[in-house]
FIBA-235418 format. One record per residue (C-alpha): residue in one letter; x, y, z. Coordinates in steps of 0.001 Angstrom, whole numbers, padded with zeros to 6 digits, always signed. Layout:
BEGIN
aXYZ
...
REM end
This chain:
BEGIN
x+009264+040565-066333
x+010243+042701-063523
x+007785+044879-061155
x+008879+048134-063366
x+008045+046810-066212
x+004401+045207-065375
x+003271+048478-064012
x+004643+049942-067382
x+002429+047495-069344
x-000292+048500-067325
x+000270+052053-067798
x+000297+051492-071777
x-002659+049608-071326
x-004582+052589-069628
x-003296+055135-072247
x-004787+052863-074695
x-007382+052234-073333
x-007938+056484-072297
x-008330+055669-068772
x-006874+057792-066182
x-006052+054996-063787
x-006650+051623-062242
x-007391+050466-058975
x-006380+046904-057930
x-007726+045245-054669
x-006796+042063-053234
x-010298+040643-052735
x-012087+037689-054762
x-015573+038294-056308
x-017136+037037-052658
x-014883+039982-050705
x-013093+036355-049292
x-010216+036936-046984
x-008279+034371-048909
x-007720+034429-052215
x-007109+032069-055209
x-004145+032235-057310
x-006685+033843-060357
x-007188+036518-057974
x-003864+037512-056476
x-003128+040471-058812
x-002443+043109-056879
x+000627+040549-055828
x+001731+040253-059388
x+001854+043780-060469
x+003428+044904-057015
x+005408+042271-055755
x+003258+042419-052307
x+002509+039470-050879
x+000544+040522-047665
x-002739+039213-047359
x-004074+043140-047485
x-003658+045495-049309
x-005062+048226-052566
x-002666+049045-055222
x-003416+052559-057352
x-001353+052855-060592
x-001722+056116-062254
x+000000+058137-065458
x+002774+059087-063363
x+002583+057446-059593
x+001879+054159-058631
x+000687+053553-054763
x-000367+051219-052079
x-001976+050770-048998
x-001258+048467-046227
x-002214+048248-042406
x+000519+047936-039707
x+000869+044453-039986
x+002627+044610-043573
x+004527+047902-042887
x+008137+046206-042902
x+007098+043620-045547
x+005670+045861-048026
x+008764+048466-047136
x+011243+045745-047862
x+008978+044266-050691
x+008046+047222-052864
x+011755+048704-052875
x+013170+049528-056531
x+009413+048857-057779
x+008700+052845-058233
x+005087+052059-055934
x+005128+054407-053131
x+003887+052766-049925
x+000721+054011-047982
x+001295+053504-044558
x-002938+053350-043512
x-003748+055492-040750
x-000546+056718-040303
x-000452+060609-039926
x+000460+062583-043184
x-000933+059338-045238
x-004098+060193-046990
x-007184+057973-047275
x-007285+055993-050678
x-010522+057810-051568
x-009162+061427-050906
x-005910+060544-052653
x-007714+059558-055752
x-010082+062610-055787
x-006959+064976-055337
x-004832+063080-058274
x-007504+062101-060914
x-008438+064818-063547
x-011694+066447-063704
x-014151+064517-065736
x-011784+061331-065464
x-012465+057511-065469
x-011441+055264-062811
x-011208+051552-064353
x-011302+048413-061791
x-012650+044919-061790
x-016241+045401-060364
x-016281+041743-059455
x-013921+042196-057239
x-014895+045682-055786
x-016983+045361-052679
x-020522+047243-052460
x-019147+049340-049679
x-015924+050454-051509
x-018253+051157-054415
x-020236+053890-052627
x-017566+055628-051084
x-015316+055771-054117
x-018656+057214-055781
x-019339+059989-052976
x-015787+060744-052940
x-015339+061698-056416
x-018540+062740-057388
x-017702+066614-057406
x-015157+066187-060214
x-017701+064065-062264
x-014980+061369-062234
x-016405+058479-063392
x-016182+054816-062058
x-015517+052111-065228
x-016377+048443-062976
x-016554+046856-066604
x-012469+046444-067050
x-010270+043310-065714
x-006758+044514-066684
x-005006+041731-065397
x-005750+039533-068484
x-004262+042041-070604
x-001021+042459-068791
x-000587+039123-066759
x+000280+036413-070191
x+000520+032928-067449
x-002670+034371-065455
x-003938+031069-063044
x-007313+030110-064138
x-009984+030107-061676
x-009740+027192-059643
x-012898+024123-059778
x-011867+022214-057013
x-014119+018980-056800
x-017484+019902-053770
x-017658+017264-051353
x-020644+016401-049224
x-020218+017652-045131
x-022488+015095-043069
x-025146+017223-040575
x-027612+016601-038639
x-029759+019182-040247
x-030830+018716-043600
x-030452+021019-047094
x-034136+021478-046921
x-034099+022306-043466
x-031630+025293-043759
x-033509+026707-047054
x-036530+026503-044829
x-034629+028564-042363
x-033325+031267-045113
x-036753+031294-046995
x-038460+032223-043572
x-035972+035152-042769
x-036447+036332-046215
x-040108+036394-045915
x-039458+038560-042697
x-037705+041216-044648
x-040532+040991-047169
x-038143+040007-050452
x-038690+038531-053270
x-035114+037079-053446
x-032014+036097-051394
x-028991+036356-052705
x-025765+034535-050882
x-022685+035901-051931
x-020079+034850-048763
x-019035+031600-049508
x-019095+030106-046165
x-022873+030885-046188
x-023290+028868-048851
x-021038+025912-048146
x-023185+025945-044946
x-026593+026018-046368
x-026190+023370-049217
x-023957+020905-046835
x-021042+020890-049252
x-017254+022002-048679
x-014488+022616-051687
x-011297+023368-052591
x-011388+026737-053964
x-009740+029305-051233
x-006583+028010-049543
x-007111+028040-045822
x-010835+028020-046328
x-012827+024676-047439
x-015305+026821-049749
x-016320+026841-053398
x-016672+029650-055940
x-020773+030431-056206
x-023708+032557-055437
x-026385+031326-054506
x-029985+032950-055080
x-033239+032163-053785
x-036853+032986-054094
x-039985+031315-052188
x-039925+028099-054285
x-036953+028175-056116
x-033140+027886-055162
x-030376+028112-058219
x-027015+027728-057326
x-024092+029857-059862
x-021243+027282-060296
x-018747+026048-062575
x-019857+022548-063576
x-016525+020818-063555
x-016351+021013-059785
x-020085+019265-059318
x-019751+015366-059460
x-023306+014071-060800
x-024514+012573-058078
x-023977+015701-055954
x-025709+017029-058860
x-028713+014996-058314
x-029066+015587-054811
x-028935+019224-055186
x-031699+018995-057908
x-033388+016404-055363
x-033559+019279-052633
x-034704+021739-055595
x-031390+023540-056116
x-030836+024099-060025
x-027484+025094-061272
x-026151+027462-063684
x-022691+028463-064664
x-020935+030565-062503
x-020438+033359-065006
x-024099+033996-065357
x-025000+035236-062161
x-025264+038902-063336
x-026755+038388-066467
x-029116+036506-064238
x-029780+039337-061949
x-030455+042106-065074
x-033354+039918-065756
x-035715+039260-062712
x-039098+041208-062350
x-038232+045310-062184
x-040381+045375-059255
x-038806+042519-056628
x-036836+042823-053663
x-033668+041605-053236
x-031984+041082-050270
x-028508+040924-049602
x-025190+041500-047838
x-023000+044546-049310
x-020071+043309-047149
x-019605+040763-049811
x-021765+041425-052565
x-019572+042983-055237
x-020172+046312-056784
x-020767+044459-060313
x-023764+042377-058420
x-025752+045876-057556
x-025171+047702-060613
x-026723+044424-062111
x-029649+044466-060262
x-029934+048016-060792
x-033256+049069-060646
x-034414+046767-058158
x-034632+047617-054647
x-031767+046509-052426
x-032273+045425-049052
x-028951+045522-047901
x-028962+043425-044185
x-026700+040840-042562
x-026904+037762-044540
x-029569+035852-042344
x-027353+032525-042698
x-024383+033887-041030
x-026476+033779-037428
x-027960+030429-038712
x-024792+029160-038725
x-023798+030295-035790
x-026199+028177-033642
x-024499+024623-033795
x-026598+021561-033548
x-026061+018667-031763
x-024185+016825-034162
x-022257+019997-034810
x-021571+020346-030979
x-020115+016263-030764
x-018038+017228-033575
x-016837+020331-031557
x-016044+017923-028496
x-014476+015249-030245
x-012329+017688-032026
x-010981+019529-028122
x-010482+016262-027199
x-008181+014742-029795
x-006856+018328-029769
x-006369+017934-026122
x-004446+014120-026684
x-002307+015889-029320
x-001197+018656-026995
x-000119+016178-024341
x+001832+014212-026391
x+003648+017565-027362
x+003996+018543-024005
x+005809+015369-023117
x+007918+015691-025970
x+008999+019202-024771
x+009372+018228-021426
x+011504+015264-022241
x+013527+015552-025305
x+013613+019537-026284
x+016725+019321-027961
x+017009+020754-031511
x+013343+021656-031681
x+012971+025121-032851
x+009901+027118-033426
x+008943+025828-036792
x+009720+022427-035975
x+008126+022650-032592
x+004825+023709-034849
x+005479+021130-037313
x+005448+018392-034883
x+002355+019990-033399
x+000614+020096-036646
x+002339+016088-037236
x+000719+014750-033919
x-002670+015973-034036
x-003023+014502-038144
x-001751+011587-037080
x-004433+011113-034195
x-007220+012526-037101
x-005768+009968-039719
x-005007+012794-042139
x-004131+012784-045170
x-003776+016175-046294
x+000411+015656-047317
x+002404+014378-049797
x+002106+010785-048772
x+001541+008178-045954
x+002638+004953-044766
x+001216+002222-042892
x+000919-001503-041867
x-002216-003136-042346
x-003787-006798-041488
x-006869-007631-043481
x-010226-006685-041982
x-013055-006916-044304
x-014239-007928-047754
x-017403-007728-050005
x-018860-010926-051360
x-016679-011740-054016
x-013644-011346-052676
x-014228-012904-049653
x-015603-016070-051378
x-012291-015973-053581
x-009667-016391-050376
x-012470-018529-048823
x-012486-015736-045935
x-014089-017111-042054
x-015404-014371-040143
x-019144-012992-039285
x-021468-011355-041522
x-020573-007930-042135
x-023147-006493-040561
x-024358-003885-043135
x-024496-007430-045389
x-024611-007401-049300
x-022343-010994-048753
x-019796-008801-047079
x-017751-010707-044388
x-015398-008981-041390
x-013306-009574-038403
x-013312-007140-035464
x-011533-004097-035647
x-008724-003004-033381
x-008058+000194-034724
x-009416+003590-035661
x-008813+004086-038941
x-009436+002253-042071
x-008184+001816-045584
x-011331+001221-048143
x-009437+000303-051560
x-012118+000219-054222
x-011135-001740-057709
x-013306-000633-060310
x-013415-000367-064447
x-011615+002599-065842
x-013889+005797-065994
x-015740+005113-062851
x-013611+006345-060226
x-015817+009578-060324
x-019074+007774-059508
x-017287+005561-056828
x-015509+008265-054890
x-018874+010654-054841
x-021076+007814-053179
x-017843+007637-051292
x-018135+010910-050376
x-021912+011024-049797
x-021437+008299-046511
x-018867+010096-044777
x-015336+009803-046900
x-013133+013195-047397
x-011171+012354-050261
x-009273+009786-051675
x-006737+008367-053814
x-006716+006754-057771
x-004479+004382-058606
x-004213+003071-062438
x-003778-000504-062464
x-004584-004036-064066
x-006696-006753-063249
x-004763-010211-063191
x-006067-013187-063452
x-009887-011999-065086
x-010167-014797-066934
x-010171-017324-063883
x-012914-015128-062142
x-014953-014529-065586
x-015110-018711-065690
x-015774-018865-061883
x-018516-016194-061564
x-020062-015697-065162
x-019061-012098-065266
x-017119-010193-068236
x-014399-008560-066172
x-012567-005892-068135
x-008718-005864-067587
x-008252-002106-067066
x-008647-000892-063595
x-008032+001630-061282
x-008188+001535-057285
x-009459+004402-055018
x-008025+004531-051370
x-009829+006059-048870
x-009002+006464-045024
x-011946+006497-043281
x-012448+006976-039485
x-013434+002759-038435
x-017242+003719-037981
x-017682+004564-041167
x-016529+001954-042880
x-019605-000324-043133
x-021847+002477-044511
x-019204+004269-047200
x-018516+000069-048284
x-022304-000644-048643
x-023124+002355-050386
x-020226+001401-052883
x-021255-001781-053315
x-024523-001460-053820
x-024393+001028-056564
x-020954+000137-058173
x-020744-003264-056979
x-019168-006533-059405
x-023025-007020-061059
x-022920-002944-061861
x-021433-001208-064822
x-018553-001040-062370
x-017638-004015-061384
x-016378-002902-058035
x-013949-005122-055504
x-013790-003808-052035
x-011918-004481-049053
x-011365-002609-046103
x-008392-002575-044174
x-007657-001698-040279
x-004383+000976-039845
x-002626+000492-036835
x-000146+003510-037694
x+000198+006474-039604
x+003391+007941-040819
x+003446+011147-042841
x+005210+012160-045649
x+006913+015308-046420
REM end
C-alpha cells in the first residue's frame, strides 16, 4: 500500500466515522523521545522517518510539521505523498494550533490518540479551538483501523540495575517530596523515572534501556502498571518484597477514574498524557517537575565509580583509535572510523550487544559436581557450595549454566539479580545421565538447555553462588556450572 492510498483509508475512516480530522503525533504514551515500532504511526501513514514530527490529515489536505533538522528529509521524503510539508517556525508557516482552528468547521471534532497526546498539547489545542466549539475526541486510535501488520507493543524482559541505594530508599525519597506538595498520590509517567526508582532497566525504547509503565504511589502503597510478560517472577517477588504491587499496563486509567474524588495527585504534564488527566478528572492536579528527575540527578557513590570506570575504559578505547588513525588510516571512512570506535570500546566492556562473538577459553572454575567428575585440583572457590577455581588472568568470564528444560527463566533472573546483563539459551542434551544418576543418586533428566553469560571476572563468584544455591543439581533444576576466563573477544556482524 502506497502513502496515497493509507491517507485515503484514513480519510474513509474519518468520513465513517463523522470526524472532521485526525491528528497524529510521533510520541509514545510516556511523551518518550524514542519510540517503539507500535508507536511509529505518523511514519507509516507519511512515509517520515524523522524522529519529530505531527502529521494533520483532513477531508481535503493532509500536513506536517517538522523542525529544521528534517527540512531536506521530509522534502525529499513526503514527495508524490499529497502531505504538504510545514516548515516550523519558518515565516508564512502557521502554528499547528492556528492551522487547525482556521481549517476545521465550526462545531467540528478533532479525533487523536489521547495516550499519546501530551498534557501540554492538550490545553493548547483546547484554548485554540475553543471559539468554534470544536471539539477534541482523545478516545480514537486510528492506526488499528488502517495499519492491518500494526507491531504489537513491545514486553521486553526488566532486568535488575545493581545500586548502592536501595528500592526502599528511593520510594522513601519520592514519598517525602510528595508529602511536601501535600498529595495524596504520585504518579510517574517518564520512564526513566521509573526505571530509576524501582532499580530495573528494559528493552522497550530503542536507544533507551526503559520499560513501558506508570508508576503510582500513595503514603503506604506503590503499584506499578505493567505488562506481565516482561516481569520474570522473581523480579516479581522482590518488587512485592519492597511493597510494589503490579497491575496490567492497560489499567492505569481505569485505575485513576476510581481513587477518592477528593485526593491530590501530583504529576508531570510534560509526560503525562492527555488521556491520564481527563481520567483523573475531577481530582485536583498538581502539575510540578516529577520530584525523581532531580533525585536522579544526584549520583551516589557507586553511581560516581561507575561514571569513572566508564571515562576510563572510554579513555583506553579512544587511544587505541587514535593509534589506529595515526598509524594505519588507510581505507577508513567515516562510518567505518565510527564502527571501529564503537568495536574497540565493546570489546574492552565485553559486550555482547551483536549478532555473535568468538573467543578462546581455558577452564577456570566449577561447582561441586562437576569438579568432582574431572577430579579438578585447585582451591576452594571462595564463595564455596563445593565449588573449586584456579586464578583468573582475565577480565571477563563465560558462566555456562546446564539446567532441565523450562528453567532457563528462573536461572537467568537470579542471574540477573547478582550482576549479569543478559544471556544466551542454548537447547541441548545431556550425555551420559545414566553414569552420573548411578554415581550421585540423582534422576537427571536428558533434556537440557545451557545459558551463557559474560560476566565482568568479579562477578563471577556471586552470579555462580546465587545459581547454585537456588537451581543447583539437588534443586528442581539440576543446574551444572562452570565458569570460564576470556582472554579475547571478537565480534560478529
Amino acid at each position: 500500500m502506497t502513502i496515497p492510498d493509507r491517507i485515503a483509508l484514513l480519510r474513509r475512516e474519518l468520513s465513517r466515522r463523522g470526524l472532521d480530522g485526525c491528528l497524529v503525533v510521533t510520541d509514545d504514551f510516556h511523551g518518550s523521545e524514542y519510540v517503539g515500532d507500535h508507536f511509529k504511526t505518523r511514519e507509516y501513514l507519511s512515509g517520515f522517518t524523522g524522529s519529530a514530527g505531527t502529521l494533520v490529515v483532513l477531508p481535503d489536505q493532509a500536513a506536517l510539521w517538522t523542525d529544521g533538522r528534517y527540512f531536506l528529509q521530509a522534502e525529499r521524503q513526503l514527495a508524490g505523498s499529497g502531505i504538504d510539508l510545514m516548515r516550523a517556525g519558518q515565516p508564512g508557516v502557521p502554528k499547528l494550533s492556528d492551522f487547525l482552528a482556521e481549517r476545521l468547521p465550526e462545531d467540528g471534532v478533532l479525533a487523536f490518540d489521547g495516550r499519546t497526546v501530551s498534557t501540554r498539547l492538550y490545553r493548547t489545542l483546547t484554548d485554540a479551538l475553543a471559539s468554534k466549539h470544536i471539539r477534541l475526541d482523545g478516545s480514537r486510535d486510528l492506526a488499528d483501523e488502517v495499519w492491518p501488520d500494526r507491531p504489537p507493543l513491545s514486553a521486553q524482559p526488566l532486568w535488575p540495575l545493581e545500586s548502592d541505594v536501595s528500592r526502599r530508599e528511593k520510594l522513601a525519597l519520592l514519598r517525602a517530596r510528595m508529602a511536601e506538595k501535600d498529595a495524596a498520590h504520585l504518579l510517574l509517567t517518564d520512564l526513566t523515572d521509573i526505571a530509576w526508582t524501582l532499580g530495573l532497566r528494559g528493552g522497550d525504547v530503542e536507544c533507551t534501556p526503559v520499560f513501558l509503565s506508570f508508576l503510582l504511589l500513595n503514603e503506604t502503597d506503590a503499584v506499578l502498571f505493567i505488562q506481565s510478560q516482561s516481569v520474570s517472577p522473581a523480579i516479581a517477588d522482590a518488587l512485592v518484597t519492597d511493597g510494589v504491587t503490579l497491575r496490567p499496563y492497560e489499567d492505569i486509567y481505569d485505575h485513576l477514574s476510581s481513587l477518592p474524588p477528593d485526593d491530590r495527585v501530583l504529576l508531570d504534564s510534560a509526560t503525562a498524557n492527555s488521556h491520564i488527566t481527563q481520567s483523573l478528572a475531577p481530582r485536583q492536579i498538581i502539575d510540578a517537575p516529577s520530584p525523581a528527575t532531580a533525585l536522579k540527578a544526584v549520583k551516589s557513590p557507586g553511581e560516581q565509580d561507575g561514571f569513572r570506570r566508564a571515562h576510563l575504559l572510554d579513555g583506553v578505547a579512544l587511544t587505541r583509535f587514535l593509534y589506529r588513525l595515526k598509524t594505519a588510516p588507510a581505507g577508513l571512512t567515516e562510518l567505518s572510523a565510527a564502527a571501529l570506535l564503537h568495536d574497540l570500546d565493546n570489546d574492552l566492556r565485553g559486550g555482547v550487544d551483536t549478532s555473535g562473538i568468538v573467543f578462546s577459553l581455558p577452564l577456570s572454575a566449577l561447582n561441586g559436581m562437576s569438579a568432582a567428575l574431572i577430579d579438578f585440583k585447585a582451591e576452594e572457590w571462595k564463595h564455596g557450595n563445593g565449588g573449586t577455581t584456579m586464578e583468573p588472568t582475565t577480565e571477563n568470564t563465560l558462566i555456562l549454566a546446564v539446567c532441565r528444560r523450562g528453567h532457563t527463566d528462573a536461572v537467568m533472573a537470579t542471574a540477573k539479580a547478582h550482576g549479569a546483563r543478559g544471556g544466551t539459551v542454548i537447547k541441548g542434551r545431556l550425555s551420559g545421565s545414566e553414569d552420573l544418576e548411578q554415581a550421585y543418586g540423582l534422576n537427571l533428566t536428558p533434556e537440557r538447555e545451557v545459558v551463557a553469560i559474560v560476566v565482568p571476572r568479579d562477578k563471577r563468584g556471586p552470579i555462580m553462588d546465587a545459581v547454585n544455591t537456588a537451581h543447583g543439581l539437588r534443586q528442581e533444576a539440576q543446574t551444572i556450572l562452570c565458569a570460564l576466563p576470556i582472554d579475547h573477544i571478537v565480534r560478529l556482524g
